[in-house]
Each structure stands twice: as structure tokens, then as C-alpha cells.
C-alpha positions as CSV (number, residue, x, y, z in Angstrom):
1,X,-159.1,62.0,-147.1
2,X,-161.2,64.8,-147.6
3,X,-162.6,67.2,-145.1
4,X,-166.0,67.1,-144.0
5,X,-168.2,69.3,-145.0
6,X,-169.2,71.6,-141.8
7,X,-173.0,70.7,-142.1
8,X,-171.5,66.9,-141.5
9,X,-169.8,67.9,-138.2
10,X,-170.3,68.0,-134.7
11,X,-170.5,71.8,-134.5
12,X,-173.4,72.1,-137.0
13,X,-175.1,71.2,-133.8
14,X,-175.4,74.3,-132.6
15,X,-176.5,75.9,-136.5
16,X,-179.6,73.7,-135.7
17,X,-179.9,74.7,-132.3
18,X,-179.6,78.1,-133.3
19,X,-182.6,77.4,-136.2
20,X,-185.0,75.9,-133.9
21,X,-184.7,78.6,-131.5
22,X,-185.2,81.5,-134.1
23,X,-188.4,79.3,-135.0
24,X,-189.6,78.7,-131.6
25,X,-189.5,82.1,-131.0
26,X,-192.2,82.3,-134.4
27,X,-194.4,79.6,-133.8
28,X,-194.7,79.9,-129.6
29,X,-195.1,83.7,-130.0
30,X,-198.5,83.3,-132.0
31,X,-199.9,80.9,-128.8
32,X,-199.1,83.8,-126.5
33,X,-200.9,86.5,-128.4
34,X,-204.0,84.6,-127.8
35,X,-204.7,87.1,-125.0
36,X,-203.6,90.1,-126.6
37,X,-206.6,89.6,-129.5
38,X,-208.8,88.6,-126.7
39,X,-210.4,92.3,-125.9
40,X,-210.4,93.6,-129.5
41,X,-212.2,90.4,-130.5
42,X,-214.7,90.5,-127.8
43,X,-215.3,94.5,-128.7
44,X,-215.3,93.6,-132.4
45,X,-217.7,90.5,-132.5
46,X,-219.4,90.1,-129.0
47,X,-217.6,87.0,-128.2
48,X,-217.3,86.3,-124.5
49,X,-213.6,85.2,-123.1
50,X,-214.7,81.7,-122.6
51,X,-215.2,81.2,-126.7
52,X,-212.4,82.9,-127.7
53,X,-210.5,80.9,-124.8
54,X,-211.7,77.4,-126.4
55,X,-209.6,79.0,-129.2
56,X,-206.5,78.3,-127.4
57,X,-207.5,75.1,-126.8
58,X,-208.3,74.1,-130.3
59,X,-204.8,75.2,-131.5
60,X,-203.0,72.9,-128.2
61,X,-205.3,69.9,-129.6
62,X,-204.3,70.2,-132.7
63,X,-200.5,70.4,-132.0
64,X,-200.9,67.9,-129.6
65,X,-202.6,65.0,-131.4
66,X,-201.0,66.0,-135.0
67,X,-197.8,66.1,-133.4
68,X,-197.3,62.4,-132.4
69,X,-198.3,62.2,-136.3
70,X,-195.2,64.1,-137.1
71,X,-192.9,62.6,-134.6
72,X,-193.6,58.8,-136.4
73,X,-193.1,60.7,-139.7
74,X,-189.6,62.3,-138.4
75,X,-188.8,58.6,-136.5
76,X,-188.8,57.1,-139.8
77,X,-187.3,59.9,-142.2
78,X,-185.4,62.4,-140.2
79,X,-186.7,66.1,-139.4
80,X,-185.6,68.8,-142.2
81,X,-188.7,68.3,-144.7
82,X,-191.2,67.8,-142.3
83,X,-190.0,71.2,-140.6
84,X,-189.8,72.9,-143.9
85,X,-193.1,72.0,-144.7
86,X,-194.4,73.3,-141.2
87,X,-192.0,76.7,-142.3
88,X,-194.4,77.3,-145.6
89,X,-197.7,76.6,-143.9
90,X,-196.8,78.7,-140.4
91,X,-198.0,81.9,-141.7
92,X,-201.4,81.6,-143.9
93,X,-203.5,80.9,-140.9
94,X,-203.2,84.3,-139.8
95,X,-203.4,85.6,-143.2
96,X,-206.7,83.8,-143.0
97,X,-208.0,84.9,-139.6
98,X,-207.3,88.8,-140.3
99,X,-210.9,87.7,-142.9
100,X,-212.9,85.9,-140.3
101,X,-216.5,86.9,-139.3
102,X,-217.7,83.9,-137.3
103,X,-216.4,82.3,-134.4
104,X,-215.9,79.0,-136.0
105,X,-213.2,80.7,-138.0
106,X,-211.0,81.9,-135.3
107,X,-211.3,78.0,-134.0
108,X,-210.7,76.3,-137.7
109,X,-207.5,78.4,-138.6
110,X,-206.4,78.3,-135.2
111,X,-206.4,74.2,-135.7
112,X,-204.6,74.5,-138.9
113,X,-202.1,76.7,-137.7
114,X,-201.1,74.2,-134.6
115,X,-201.5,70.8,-136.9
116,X,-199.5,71.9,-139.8
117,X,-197.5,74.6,-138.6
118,X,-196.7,74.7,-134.8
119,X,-196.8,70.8,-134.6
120,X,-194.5,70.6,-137.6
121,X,-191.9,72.7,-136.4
122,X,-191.7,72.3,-132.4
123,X,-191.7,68.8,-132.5
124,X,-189.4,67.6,-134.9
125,X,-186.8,70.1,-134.2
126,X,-186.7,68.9,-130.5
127,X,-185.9,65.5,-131.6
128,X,-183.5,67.0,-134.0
129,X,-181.5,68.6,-131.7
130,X,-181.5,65.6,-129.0
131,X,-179.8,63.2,-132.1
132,X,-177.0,66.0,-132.6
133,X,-175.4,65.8,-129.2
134,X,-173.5,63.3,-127.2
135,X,-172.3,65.8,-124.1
136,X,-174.0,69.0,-123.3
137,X,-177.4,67.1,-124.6
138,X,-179.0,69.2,-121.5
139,X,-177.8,72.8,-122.1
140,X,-178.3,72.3,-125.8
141,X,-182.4,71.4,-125.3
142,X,-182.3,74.2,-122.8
143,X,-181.4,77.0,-125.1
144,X,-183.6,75.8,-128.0
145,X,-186.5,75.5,-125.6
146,X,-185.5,79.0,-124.5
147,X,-186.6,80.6,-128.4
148,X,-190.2,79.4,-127.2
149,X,-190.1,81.5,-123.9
150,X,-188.7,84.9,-125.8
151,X,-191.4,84.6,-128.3
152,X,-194.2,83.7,-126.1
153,X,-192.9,87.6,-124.2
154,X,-192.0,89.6,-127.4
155,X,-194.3,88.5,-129.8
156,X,-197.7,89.6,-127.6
157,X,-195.4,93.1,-126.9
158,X,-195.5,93.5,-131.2
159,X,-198.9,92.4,-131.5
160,X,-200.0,95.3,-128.4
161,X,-198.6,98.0,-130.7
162,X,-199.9,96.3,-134.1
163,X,-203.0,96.1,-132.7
164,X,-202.8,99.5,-131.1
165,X,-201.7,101.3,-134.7
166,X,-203.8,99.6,-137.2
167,X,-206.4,97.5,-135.6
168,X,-206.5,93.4,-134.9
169,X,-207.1,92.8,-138.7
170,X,-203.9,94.7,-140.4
171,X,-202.2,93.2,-137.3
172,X,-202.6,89.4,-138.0
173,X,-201.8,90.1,-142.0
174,X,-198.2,91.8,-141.0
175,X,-197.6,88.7,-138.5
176,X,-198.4,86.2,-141.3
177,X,-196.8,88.1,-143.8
178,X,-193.3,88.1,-141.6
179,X,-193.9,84.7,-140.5
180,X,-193.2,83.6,-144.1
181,X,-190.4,85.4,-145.1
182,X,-188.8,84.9,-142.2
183,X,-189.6,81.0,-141.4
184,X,-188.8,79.4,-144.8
185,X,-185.3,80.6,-144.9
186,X,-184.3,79.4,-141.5
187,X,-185.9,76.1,-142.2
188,X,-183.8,75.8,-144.9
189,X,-180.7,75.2,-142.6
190,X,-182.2,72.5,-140.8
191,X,-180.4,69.3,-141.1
192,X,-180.9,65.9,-139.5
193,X,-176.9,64.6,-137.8
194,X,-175.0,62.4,-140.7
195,X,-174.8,59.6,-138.1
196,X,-178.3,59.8,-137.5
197,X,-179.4,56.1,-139.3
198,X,-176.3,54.4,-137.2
199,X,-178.0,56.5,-133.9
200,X,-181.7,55.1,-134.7
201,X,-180.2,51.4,-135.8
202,X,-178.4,51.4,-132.5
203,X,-181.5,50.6,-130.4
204,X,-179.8,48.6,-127.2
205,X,-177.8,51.8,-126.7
206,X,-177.7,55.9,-126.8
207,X,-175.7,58.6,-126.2
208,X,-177.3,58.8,-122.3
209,X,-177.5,55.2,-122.2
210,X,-181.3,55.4,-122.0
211,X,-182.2,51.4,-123.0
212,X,-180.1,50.9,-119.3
213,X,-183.1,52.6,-117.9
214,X,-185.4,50.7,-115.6
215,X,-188.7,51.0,-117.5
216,X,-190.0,50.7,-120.7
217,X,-190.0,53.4,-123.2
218,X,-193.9,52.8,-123.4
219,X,-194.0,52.7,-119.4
220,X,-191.3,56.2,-119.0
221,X,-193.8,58.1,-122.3
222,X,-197.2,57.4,-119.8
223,X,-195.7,58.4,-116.4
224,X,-194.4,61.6,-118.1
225,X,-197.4,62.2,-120.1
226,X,-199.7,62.0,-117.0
227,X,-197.6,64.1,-115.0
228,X,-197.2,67.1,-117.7
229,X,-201.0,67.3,-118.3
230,X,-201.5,68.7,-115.3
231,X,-198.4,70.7,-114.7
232,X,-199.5,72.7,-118.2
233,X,-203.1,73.3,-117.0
234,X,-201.3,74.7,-113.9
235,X,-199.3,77.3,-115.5
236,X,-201.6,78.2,-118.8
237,X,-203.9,79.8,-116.8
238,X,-201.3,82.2,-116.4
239,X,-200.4,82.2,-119.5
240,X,-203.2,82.9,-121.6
241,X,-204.9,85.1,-118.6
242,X,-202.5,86.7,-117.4
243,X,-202.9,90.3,-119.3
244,X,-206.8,90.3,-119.0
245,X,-206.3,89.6,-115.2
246,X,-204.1,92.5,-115.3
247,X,-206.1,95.2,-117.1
248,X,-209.3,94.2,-115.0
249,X,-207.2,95.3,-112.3
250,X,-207.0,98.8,-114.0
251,X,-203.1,98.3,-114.9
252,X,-202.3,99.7,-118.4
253,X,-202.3,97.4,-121.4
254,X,-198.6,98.7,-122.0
255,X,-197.6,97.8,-118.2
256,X,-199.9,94.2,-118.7
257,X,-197.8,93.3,-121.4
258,X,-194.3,94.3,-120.4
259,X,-195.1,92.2,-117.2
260,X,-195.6,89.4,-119.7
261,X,-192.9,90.2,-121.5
262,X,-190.2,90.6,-118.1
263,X,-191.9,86.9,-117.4
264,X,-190.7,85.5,-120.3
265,X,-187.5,86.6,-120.3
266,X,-187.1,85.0,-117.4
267,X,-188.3,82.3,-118.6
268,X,-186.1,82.2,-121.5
269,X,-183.2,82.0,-118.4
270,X,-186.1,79.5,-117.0
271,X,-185.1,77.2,-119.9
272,X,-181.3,76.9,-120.1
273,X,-180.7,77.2,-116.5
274,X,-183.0,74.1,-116.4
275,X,-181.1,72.5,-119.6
276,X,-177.9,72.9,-117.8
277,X,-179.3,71.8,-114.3
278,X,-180.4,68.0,-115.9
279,X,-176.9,67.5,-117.0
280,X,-176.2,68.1,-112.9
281,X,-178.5,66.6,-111.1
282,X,-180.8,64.5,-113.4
283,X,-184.4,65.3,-115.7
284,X,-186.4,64.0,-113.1
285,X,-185.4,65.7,-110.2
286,X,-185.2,69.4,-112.3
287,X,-188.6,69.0,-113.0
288,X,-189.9,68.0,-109.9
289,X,-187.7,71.1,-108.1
290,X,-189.3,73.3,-111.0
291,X,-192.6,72.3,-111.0
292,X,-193.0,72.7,-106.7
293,X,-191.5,76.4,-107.6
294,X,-194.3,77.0,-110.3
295,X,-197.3,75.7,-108.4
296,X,-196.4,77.7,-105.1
297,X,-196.9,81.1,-106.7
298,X,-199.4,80.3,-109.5
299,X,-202.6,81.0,-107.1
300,X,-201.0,84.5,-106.1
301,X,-201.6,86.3,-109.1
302,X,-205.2,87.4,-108.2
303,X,-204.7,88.7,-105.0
304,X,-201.5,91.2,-105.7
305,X,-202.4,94.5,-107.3
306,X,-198.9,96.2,-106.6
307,X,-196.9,96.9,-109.8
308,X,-193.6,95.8,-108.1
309,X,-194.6,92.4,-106.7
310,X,-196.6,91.4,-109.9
311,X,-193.2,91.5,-111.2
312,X,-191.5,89.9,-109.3
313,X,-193.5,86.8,-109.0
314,X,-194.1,86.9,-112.3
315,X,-190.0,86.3,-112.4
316,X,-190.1,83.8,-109.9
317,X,-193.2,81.7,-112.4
318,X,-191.6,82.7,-115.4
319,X,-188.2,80.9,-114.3
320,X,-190.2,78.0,-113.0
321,X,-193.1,77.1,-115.5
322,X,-190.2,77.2,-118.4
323,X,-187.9,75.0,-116.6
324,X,-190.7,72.4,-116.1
325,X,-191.0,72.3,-120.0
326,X,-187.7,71.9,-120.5
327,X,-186.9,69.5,-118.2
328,X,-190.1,67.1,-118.4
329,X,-189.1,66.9,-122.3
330,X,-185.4,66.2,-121.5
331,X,-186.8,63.2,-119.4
332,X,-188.3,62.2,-122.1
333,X,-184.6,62.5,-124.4
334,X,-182.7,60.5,-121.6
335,X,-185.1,57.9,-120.5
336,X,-185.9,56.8,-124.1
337,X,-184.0,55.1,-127.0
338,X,-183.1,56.9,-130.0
339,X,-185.3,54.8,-132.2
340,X,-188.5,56.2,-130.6
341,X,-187.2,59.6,-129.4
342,X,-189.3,61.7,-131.9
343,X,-192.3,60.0,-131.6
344,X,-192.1,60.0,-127.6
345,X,-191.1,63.6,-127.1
346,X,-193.8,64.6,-129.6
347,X,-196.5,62.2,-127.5
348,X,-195.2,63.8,-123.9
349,X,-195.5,67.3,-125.9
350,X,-198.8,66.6,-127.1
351,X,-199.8,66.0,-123.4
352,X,-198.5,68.9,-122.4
353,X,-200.8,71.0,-125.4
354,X,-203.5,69.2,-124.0
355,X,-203.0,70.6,-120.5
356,X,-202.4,74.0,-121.6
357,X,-206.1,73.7,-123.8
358,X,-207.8,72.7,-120.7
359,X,-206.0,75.0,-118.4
360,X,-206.7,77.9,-121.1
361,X,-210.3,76.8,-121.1
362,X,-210.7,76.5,-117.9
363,X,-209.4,79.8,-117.2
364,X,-212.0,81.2,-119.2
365,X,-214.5,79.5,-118.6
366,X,-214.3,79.8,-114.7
367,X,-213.8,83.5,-115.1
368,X,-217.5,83.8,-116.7
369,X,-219.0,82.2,-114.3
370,X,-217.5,83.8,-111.1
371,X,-217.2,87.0,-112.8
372,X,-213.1,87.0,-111.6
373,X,-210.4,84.8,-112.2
374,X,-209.2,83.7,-108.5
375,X,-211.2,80.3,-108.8
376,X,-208.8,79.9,-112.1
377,X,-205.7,80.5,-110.7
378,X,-206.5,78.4,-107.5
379,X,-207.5,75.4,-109.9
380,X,-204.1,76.2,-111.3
381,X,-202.1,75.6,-108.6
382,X,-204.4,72.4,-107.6
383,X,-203.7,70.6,-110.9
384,X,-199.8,71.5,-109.5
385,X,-199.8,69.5,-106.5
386,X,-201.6,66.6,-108.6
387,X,-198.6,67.0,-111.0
388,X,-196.4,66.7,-107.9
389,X,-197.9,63.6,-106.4
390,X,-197.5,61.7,-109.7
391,X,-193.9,62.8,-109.9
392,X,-193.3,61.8,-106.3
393,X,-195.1,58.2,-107.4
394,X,-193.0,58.3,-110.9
395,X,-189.9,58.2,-108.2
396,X,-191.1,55.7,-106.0
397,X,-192.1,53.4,-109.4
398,X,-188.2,53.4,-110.3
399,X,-186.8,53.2,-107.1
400,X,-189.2,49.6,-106.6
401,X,-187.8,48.5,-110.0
402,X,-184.4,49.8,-109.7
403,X,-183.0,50.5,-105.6
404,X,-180.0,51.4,-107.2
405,X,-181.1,53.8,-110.5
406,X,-179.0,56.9,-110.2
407,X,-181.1,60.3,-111.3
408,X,-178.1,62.2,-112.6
409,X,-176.9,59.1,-115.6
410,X,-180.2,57.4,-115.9
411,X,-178.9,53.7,-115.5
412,X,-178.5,51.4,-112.6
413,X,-175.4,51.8,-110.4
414,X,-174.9,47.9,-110.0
């Protein structure tokens, strides 16, 4: 008998968890640096924060409804070429927007770059990764999501001194430039599991025992999907406003975006301490414990001026609003059937974009007309507790079907 070639065994797991962090890292970066361009942009062009904020938004909308497109392409013909082809587009929107003039611009190659590149990539490598592993499904989800938090931190602290050495337009050619030589290669390695066909054809079973769940997978992807809409408008406002809340409050640019970056380091632990904490105590119940963490400090931000406890609630958020994404998505992995895993992480994800568009909006657009951001960061932690009281009802929806459903395995005790 011949040995297996390593791509066909279990350990080439972790070659593709290793891939989609490296691109995570890429693709999650260029989101965060949304609020890095903001003030060159507004000083370049006259745009005010709540236009260039709808730019945000367009790029989560496009990921968000192109992304359930990809995750019916990947259910049906595995993940490497769609995330290849995501590798080869990632860059050229930025090539693009270091030419724009008009604001319609920023907004169109912002689109393309979340439809065809971001949407490509996140999506399908989730799914990817969730088919590979049997045991350890959590901690394995939790370190890929991780790549998204380091990039959303180091990526904004690159573009700061890019923008700061050659301007906003050299700055977004260099990015796209090193997005494609560095995104096609490690695309290259992906590779959908050799079992994968027996996995999908295999739909009264999977490796967590999901079809034992109490609730449909159509019933599980619409509780979820609710629920992580307003969870993501909670914690984008942070997100994309956290560094121009900063600098208004007279802290250095260099200070504003180290405190982004401590935040998502700690977010990067966010993510596989979360990982590691569903295979423990259950997806449902790390989420809910994560997102009550996030929404209790997400209306502070305004209010605290002191260097040292700007960091260290920006610690505390940073663990919190990365767990939530890790866990609400490994609900999604263990309540669902490997048939329609793709499709339903990528529809729960795309809820999730569409949160962080509208909390991003929001954020900007309530900042114009208050002339400071604490009625965005209070809406923030209101769309929190709404989050909250559909997880609670989520709870009490399985516990009516199923008395006996045990959080930790997903199935029914009896």
C-alpha cells in the first residue's frame, strides 16, 4: 500500500489553518484601515466622516450578500479555486483607489474589493477548515479566526506610517502591490480534505453530530443571523471609530493606533481562547458570555481620556468582540450539517458584515450630527443588549423543543 501523500492527511489540517490565517490577516487588515484613510481623505477631498463611513459599509454589503454566493459555489465544488480567485483579485482595488477623485470611487472599489476579494477568501476558507477536523474543531476555528484580529491591529499600524512617509496615494499602491505577491502564493496551498465528498454525502450525520440538533439548519442559520446583526453594529463602532475618537481627544495618531493595535492583539487571544472555550462549554454559551463582556464596556470609550485605562478596556473589548465572532460562527459549524456548512457560515457571516456596515455608518453618521461620538457608542452598546435578548430567546427556543439538549455536544441527552 502506498503512503499518503501529506496534503491527503489529517495533519494537512493545520497547513490550511495556517493559510487562512496568513490571509485573514490580508483581507481583515484592509477593513480596519478604513479609519486610518479617514482624515487624509477628508483633508484631501472635503468629504465629511459620514461619506467616507458609508464606505465601510459598502465593502461589509458586498462581502455580506456576495458571500452566501460563494458559500453555494464552495457547497457544491469545494473551496481552493474559489479562494484562489479571491487571492488574484484581493489587491487591484487598492491599486485602483490610490487614482480615485470622486467619492463614488472610494464606494465602487471598496464593493469590488469585499465581493471578489474579502468574500472569496473569508468565507470559503472557514468552511474549509470546519470539514478538516473531527476533534479540536473549536481551537482550530479559533486560531484561523485569530489572523483576522492581528491584521485588523497591524495592518492600520503600516498604513499610519505609509500614510505618514508618502501620502494616502503611494500608500494604498504599496498595500495592493504586497497584497498580490503575497496572497496568490499562500492560496496556492489551500486544499479542500480528501474525505470531503464522503463528509458532504453523509448528510444524517457530522463530525459534532449536528443533524441530532433540535432545529432545522434553516431555523439554527435565522436565530444566529438575527442575533449577530446586532452584536456587529455593537462593536464596529469601535472599530472603525475608534482612532478618530481618539485623536479628537488630542491623543497622538501614533498612540491612537498602537491602542488599536494592543486591542487587536488581544483580540487575536480573543479568538482562540474563544475556539478552545466551545469545545468546553458549548458555541452558544461562549458567545453569549462574550458578547455580555463586549456590550458592558462598548459605551465607555467616550468618556475615558486617560492613556492607561483606554488601554485597558480596549483589552478587555478586544478579547470580547473577537470571541463573539468566533464563537457565533462555530455555532453555526456545530449546529449545521456538513452539506450546507459553507453556505450557512457564509449567510451568518454575511449578517454579521451587514451589522458592522450599519454600526460603521451609524457611527458616522451620528457623529455629524452631535458633533461627538458618545451617542455612537451608547447605540453601540444598545444594539448589545438586543443581541443579548435574542440569544437568551435562541436558549429558551431549544430548551421548549429539546428539555434535554446539552450545550457542550449539541445533541439531546435522551
Amino acid at each position: 500500500m502506498s503512503k499518503p501523500k501529506f496534503a491527503e492527511t489529517d495533519r494537512y489540517g493545520w497547513i490550511v489553518v495556517a493559510v487562512a490565517f496568513f490571509l485573514s490577516v490580508i483581507s481583515f487588515g484592509t477593513l480596519s484601515s478604513v479609519g486610518i484613510f479617514l482624515k487624509p481623505l477628508i483633508a484631501e477631498f472635503g468629504w465629511t466622516r459620514g461619506n467616507l463611513s458609508l464606505g465601510y459599509t459598502a465593502v461589509t454589503f458586498a462581502a455580506a450578500f456576495a458571500g452566501i454566493l460563494w458559500g453555494i459555489v464552495v457547497d457544491r465544488h469545494g473551496s481552493r479555486w474559489v479562494v484562489l480567485l479571491g487571492a488574484l483579485i484581493l489587491g487591484i482595488p487598492l491599486l485602483l483607489m490610490a487614482q480615485m477623485e470622486v467619492i463614488s470611487e472610494f464606494y465602487l472599489y471598496y464593493f469590488l474589493f469585499g465581493a471578489f476579494g474579502h468574500a472569496a477568501i473569508t468565507g470559503p476558507l472557514y468552511a474549509c477548515v470546519g470539514l478538516w477536523f473531527t476533534e479540536n474543531v473549536g481551537l482550530a476555528l479559533g486560531i484561523t479566526f485569530a489572523g483576522s484580529a492581528v491584521g485588523q491591529g497591524i495592518l492600520p499600524y503600516i498604513a499610519r506610517h505609509l500614510i505618514d512617509n508618502f501620502g494616502w496615494q503611494t500608500s494604498y499602491t504599496i498595500l495592493g502591490v504586497a497584497y498580490i505577491l503575497l496572497a496568490i502564493p499562500a492560496a496556492v496551498l489551500v486544499r479542500d480534505p480528501p474525505n470531503r465528498k464522503d463528509i458532504l454525502s453523509n448528510t444524517l450525520s457530522n463530525q459534532t453530530n449536528s443533524a441530532q440538533f433540535p432545529l432545522t439548519p434553516v431555523a439554527v442559520v435565522i436565530w444566529i443571523s438575527i442575533a449577530v446583526i446586532f452584536c456587529c453594529i455593537s462593536m464596529s463602532v469601535v472599530v472603525v471609530h475608534l482612532i478618530p475618537l481618539l485623536t479628537d481627544h488630542n491623543i497622538s495618531s501614533e498612540d491612537a493606533v498602537t491602542v488599536f493595535l494592543t486591542l487587536m492583539i488581544a483580540g487575536a487571544c480573543g479568538r482562540i481562547l474563544a475556539g478552545k472555550l466551545t469545545d468546553h462549554i458549548g458555541a452558544l454559551p461562549s458567545y453569549a458570555l462574550m458578547s455580555l463582556l463586549q456590550t458592558s464596556v462598548v459605551f465607555i470609550f467616550p468618556y475615558v481620556q486617560n492613556l492607561f485605562l483606554i488601554y485597558l478596556i480596549s483589552v478587555i473589548f478586544g478579547m470580547a468582540f473577537s470571541g463573539v465572532m468566533a464563537s457565533f460562527l462555530i455555532s453555526a459549524r456545530r449546529m449545521v450539517p456538513p452539506h450546507v456548512l459553507a453556505r450557512s457560515m457564509a449567510i451568518v457571516g454575511s449578517a454579521g458584515w451587514v451589522g458592522m456596515g450599519l454600526g460603521g455608518w451609524q457611527g458616522g453618521i451620528l457623529h455629524d450630527l452631535t458633533g461627538s461620538y458618545h451617542w455612537s457608542f451608547a447605540n453601540g452598546s444598545i444594539a448589545g443588549l438586543i443581541n443579548l435578548l435574542i440569544l437568551f430567546l435562541f436558549y429558551k427556543h431549544i430548551r421548549q423543543r429539546s428539555p434535554n439538549h446539552n450545550f457542550y455536544t449539541g445533541i439531546n441527552n435522551q
